[in-house]
MARZAKE-80465 format. One record per residue (C-alpha): x, y, z. Coordinates in nm, 2 decimals. Layout:
<atoms>
{{X Y Z}},
...
</atoms>
This chain:
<atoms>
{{0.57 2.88 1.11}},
{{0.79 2.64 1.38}},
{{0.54 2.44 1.43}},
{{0.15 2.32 1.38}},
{{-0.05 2.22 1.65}},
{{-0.37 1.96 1.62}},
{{-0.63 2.23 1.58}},
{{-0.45 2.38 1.31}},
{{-0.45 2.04 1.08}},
{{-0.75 1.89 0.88}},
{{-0.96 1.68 1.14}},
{{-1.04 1.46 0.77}},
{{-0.77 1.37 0.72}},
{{-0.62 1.28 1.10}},
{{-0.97 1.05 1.13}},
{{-0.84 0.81 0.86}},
{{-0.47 0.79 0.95}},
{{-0.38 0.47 1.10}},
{{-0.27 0.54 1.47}},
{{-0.02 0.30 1.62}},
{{-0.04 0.16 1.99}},
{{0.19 -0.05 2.12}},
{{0.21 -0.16 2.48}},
{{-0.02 0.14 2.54}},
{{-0.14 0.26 2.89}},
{{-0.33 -0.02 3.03}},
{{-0.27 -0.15 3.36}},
{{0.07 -0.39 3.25}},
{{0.11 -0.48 3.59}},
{{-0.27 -0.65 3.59}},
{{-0.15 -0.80 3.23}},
{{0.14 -0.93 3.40}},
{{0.04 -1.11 3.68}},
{{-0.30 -1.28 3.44}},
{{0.02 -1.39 3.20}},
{{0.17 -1.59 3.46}},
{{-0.08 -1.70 3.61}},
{{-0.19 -1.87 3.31}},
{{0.18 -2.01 3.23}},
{{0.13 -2.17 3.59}},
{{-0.19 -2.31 3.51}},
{{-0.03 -2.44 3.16}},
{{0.22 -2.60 3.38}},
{{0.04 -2.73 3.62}},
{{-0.19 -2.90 3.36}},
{{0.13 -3.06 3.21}},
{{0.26 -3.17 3.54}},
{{-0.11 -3.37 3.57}},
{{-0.11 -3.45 3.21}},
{{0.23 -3.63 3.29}},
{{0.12 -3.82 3.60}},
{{-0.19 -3.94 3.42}},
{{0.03 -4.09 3.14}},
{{-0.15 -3.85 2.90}},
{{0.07 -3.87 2.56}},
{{0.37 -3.68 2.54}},
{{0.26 -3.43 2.28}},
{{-0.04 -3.31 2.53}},
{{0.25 -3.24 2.82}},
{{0.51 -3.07 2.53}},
{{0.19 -2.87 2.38}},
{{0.15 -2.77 2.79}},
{{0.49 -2.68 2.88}},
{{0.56 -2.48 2.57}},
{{0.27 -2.26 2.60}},
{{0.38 -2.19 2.96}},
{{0.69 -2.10 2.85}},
{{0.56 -1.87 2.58}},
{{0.29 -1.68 2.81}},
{{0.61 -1.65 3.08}},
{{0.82 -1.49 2.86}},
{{0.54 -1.27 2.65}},
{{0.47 -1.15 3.03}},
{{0.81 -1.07 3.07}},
{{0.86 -0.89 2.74}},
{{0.59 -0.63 2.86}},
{{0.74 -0.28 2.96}},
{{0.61 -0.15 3.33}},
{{0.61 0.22 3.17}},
{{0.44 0.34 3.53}},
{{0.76 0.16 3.69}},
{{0.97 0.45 3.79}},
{{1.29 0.30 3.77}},
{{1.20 0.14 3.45}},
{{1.06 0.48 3.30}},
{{1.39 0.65 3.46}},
{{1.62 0.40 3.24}},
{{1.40 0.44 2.94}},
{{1.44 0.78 2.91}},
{{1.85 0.76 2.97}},
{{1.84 0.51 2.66}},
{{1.63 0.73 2.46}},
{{1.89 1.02 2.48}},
{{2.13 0.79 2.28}},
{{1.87 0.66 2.04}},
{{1.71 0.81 1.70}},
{{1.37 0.91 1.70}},
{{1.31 0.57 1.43}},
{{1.46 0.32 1.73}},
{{1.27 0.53 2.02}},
{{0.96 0.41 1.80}},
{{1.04 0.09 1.70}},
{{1.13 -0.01 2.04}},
{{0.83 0.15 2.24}},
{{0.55 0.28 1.98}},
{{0.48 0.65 1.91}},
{{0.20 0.62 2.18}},
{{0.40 0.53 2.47}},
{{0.67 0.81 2.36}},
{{0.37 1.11 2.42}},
{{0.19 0.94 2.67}},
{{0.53 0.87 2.93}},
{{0.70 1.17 2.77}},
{{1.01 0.92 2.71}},
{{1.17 1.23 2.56}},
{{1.12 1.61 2.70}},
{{1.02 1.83 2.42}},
{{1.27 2.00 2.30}},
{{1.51 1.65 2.28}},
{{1.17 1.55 2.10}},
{{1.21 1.81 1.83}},
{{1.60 1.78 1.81}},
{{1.55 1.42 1.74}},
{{1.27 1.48 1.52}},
{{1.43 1.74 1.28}},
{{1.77 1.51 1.30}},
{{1.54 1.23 1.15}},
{{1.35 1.44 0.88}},
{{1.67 1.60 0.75}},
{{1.73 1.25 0.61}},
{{1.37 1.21 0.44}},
{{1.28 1.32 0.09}},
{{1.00 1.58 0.11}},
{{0.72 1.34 -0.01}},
{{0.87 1.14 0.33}},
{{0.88 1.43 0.53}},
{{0.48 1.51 0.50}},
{{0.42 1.10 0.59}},
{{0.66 1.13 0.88}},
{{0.45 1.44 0.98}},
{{0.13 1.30 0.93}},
{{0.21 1.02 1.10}},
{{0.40 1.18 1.43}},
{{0.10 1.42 1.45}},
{{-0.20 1.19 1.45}},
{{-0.03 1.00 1.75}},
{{0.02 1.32 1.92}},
{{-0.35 1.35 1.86}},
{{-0.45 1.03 2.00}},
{{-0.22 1.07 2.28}},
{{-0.35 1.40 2.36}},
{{-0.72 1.27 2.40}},
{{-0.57 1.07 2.67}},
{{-0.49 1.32 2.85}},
{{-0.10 1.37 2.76}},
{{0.12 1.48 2.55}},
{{-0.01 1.84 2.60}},
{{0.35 1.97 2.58}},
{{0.47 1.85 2.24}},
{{0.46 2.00 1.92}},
{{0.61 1.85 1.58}},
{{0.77 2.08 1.35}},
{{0.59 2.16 1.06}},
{{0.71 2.06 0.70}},
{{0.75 2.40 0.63}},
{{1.07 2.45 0.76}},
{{1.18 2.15 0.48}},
{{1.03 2.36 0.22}},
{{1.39 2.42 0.04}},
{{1.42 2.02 0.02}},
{{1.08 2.00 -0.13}},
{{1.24 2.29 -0.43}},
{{1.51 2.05 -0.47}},
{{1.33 1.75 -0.50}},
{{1.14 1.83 -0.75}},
{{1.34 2.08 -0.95}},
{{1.37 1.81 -1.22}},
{{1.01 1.75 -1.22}},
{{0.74 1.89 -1.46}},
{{0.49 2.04 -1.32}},
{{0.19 1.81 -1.36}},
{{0.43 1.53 -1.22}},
{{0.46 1.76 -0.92}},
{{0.09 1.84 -0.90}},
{{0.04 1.45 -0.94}},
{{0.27 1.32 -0.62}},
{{0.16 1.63 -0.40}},
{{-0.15 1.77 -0.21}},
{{-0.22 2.11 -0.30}},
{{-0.37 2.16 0.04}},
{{-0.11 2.05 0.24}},
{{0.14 2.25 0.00}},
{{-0.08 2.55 0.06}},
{{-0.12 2.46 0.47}},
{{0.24 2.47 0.51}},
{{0.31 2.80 0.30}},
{{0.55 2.56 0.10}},
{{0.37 2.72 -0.25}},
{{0.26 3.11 -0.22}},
{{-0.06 3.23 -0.43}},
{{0.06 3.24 -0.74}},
{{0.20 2.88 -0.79}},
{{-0.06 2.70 -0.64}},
{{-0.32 2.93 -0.86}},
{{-0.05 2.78 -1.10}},
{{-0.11 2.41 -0.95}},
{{-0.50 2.41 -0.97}},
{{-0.51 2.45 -1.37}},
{{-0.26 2.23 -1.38}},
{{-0.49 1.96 -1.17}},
{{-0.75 2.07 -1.39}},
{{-0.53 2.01 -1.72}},
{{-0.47 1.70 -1.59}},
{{-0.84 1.60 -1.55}},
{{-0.98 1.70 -1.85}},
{{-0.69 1.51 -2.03}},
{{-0.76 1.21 -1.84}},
{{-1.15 1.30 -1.91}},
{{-1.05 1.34 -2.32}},
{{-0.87 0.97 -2.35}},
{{-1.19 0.83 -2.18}},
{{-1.44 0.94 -2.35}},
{{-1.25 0.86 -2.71}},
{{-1.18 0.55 -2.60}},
{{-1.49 0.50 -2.50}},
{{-1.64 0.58 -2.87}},
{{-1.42 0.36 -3.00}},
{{-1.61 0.10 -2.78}},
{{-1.94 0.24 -2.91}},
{{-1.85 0.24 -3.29}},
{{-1.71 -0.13 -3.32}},
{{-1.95 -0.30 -3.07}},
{{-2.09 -0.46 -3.36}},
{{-1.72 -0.61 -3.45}},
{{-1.65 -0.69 -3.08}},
{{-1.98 -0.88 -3.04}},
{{-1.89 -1.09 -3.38}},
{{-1.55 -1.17 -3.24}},
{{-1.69 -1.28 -2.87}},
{{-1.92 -1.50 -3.10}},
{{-1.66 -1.69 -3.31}},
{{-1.41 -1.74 -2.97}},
{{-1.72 -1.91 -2.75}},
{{-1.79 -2.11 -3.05}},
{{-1.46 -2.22 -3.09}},
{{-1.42 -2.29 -2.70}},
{{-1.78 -2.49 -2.71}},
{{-1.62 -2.71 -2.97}},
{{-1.33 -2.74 -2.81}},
{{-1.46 -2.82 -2.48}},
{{-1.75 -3.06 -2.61}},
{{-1.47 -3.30 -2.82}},
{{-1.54 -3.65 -2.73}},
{{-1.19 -3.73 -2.66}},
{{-1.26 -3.53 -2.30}},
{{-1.51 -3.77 -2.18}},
{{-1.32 -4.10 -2.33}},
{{-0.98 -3.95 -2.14}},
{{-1.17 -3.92 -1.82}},
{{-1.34 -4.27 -1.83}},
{{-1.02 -4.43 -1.92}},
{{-0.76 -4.25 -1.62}},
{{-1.07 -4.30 -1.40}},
{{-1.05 -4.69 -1.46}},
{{-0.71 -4.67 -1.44}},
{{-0.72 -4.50 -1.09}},
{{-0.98 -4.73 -0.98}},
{{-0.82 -5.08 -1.05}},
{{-0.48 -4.95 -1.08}},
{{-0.36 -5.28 -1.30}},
{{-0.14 -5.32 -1.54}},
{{-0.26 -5.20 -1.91}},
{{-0.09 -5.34 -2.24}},
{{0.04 -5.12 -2.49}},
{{-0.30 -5.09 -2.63}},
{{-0.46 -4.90 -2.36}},
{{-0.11 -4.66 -2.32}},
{{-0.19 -4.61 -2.74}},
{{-0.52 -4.54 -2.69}},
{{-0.41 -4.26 -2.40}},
{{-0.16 -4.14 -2.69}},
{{-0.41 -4.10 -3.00}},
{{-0.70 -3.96 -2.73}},
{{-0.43 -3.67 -2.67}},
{{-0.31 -3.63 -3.00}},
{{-0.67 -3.57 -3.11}},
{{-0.72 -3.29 -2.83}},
{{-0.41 -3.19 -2.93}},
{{-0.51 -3.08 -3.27}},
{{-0.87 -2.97 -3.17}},
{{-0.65 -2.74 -2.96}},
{{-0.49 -2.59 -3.24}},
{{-0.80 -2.60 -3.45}},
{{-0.96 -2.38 -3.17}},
{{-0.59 -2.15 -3.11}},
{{-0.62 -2.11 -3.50}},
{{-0.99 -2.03 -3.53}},
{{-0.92 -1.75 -3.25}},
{{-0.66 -1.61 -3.42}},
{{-0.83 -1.59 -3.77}},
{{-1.12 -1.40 -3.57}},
{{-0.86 -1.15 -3.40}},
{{-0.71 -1.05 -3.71}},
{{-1.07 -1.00 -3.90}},
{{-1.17 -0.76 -3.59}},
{{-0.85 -0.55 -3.60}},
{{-0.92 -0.54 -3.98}},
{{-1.24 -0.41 -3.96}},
{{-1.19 -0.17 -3.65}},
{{-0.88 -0.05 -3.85}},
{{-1.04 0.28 -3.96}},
{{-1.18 0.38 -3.66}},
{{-0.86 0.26 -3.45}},
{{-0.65 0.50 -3.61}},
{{-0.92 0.80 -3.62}},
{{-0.93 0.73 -3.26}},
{{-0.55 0.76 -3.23}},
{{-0.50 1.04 -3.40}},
{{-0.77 1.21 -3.18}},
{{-0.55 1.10 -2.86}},
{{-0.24 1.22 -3.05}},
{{-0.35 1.55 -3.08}},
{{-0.50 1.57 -2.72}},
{{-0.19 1.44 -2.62}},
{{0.00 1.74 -2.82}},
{{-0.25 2.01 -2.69}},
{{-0.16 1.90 -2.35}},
{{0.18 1.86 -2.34}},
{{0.18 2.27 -2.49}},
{{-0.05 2.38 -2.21}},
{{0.13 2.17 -1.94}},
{{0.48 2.30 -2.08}},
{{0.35 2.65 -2.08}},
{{0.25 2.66 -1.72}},
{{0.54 2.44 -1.61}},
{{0.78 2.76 -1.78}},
{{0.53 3.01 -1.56}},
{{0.61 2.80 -1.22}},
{{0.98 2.79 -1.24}},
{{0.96 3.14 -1.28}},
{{0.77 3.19 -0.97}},
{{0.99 2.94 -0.78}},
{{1.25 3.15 -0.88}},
{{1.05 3.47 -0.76}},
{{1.00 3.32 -0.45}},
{{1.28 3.19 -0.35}},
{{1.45 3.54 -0.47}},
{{1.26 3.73 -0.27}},
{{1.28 3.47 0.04}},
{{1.71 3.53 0.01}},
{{1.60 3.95 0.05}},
</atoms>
């Protein structure tokens, strides 16, 4: 499989990729001339703004915005400009496939054909060799859903990006360290399966492992969640005890009397005698220990809810422990099962 057109990818999952356009095929020339025409009206507006004897700022405000329309205008690429085009394509030769897109978008590259095809696929193979495999499927994903957009314009009819399959070794090695259900979690199965990089067996191999992996993830919930329904009693008495404590707290007098006071003080803005800066003092040092009043009374309440979920806690845990154990047996069994069939594969594929 060299290479996977549009029809043969998943018209889902093209719909939600994010297509980039940059400097696309609208009429730049028509852009162009509405750019400076507008720096020459900015101008011209400072040039009456300064015989007026309008402030200075007005005119500087003016003359910078002409200046930044003039030279957005002449930052725009005249891709139907066939000289320009010509030298664009000369560069591109010289450039990798990451500065061809950074420097023109992945739209304009299609749509002008800034490389021929097969330079497209030299320089798109020279880029992927340097990619992890997890990178490899995003660079796809993302080359081929421009080509897509490009090709409802009209263009790009002649380029095809090599598919991922023929990184499938990189893909072995990247995750030859990697148990299975880490595998099955970083991966699509369907793309995996799309681009023959897993054969029948292992990805028979990778759907019980997906469903492993669920019903594990189910398990936790739901024993978790009757912890939640067996000590809501507790939870409720705890919630109690800390809104109390906060309502106490918040509802000390010292608040009000510290507001009214730095409210005066703000108002006249005199000069207090030590008196008033005492006060301030005690008012704080009596929030300050309603603070730890409330800070205690929480704490008291915490400890009295752990003790009394205590029982359940641990039954709870050790229900999670033993999932936990059941799991890891299944997941190591068919992890053993899928290294074998790597091997197979990859035995067979040397044949």
């Amino acid at each position: 499989m060299a290479a996977i057109a549009e029809a043969d990818f998943d018209s889902d999952r093209l719909s939600a990729l994010s297509i980039e356009k940059k400097n696309g095929p609208t009429d730049v020339k028509t852009q162009k001339a509405a750019l400076y025409a507008l720096s020459a009206l900015s101008l011209f507006g400072a040039g009456v703004a300064s015989t007026a004897a309008i402030c200075s700022p007005v005119c500087a405000g003016l003359v910078l915005t002409s200046l930044f329309l003039a030279l957005y205008s002449h930052s725009l690429t005249d891709y139907t400009d066939p000289a320009t085009l010509a030298h664009i394509r000369t560069e591109a030769l010289n450039q990798s496939l990451t500065e061809i897109v950074q420097a023109h978008g992945w739209q304009n590259l299609f749509i002008y054909a800034l490389l021929d095809e097969e330079a497209f696929k030299t320089a798109y193979r020279e880029q992927a060799d340097t990619l992890s495999f997890e990178r490899v499927l995003v660079f796809y994903r993302e080359a081929l859903g421009n080509l897509v957009q490009a090709r409802r314009q009209g263009a790009g009819a002649d380029f095809l990006i090599p598919s991922p399959f023929e990184w499938k070794n990189r893909f072995y090695l990247d995750t030859e360290r990697l148990r299975i259900d880490l595998v099955a979690e970083r991966f699509s199965l369907s793309e995996l399966k799309a681009f023959e990089i897993l054969g029948t067996e292992e990805g028979a191999l990778f759907e019980e492992v997906k469903r492993e992996i669920a019903s594990y993830h189910d398990s936790n919930a739901a024993l978790q969640e009757q912890f939640a329904s067996r000590t809501a009693t507790e939870y409720s008495l705890l919630q109690s005890v800390i809104e109390a404590a906060e309502l106490v707290y918040a509802q000390h007098p010292a608040h009000r009397l510290l507001r009214q006071m730095r409210s005066y003080f703000c108002y006249h803005c005199g000069a207090f005698n030590h008196q008033y800066y005492s006060m301030i003092r005690d008012l704080e040092c009596s929030l300050l220990e309603a603070r730890e009043t409330r800070e205690r009374a929480i704490a008291a309440a915490h400890e009295q809810y752990r003790l009394a979920v205590l029982p359940v806690r641990r039954e709870i845990d050790a229900l999670i422990l033993a999932s936990k154990e059941q799991y890891e047996l299944k997941i190591s069994l068919l992890d053993q099962m899928y290294r074998a069939a790597i091997a197979e594969r990859l035995a067979n594929s040397r044949c």
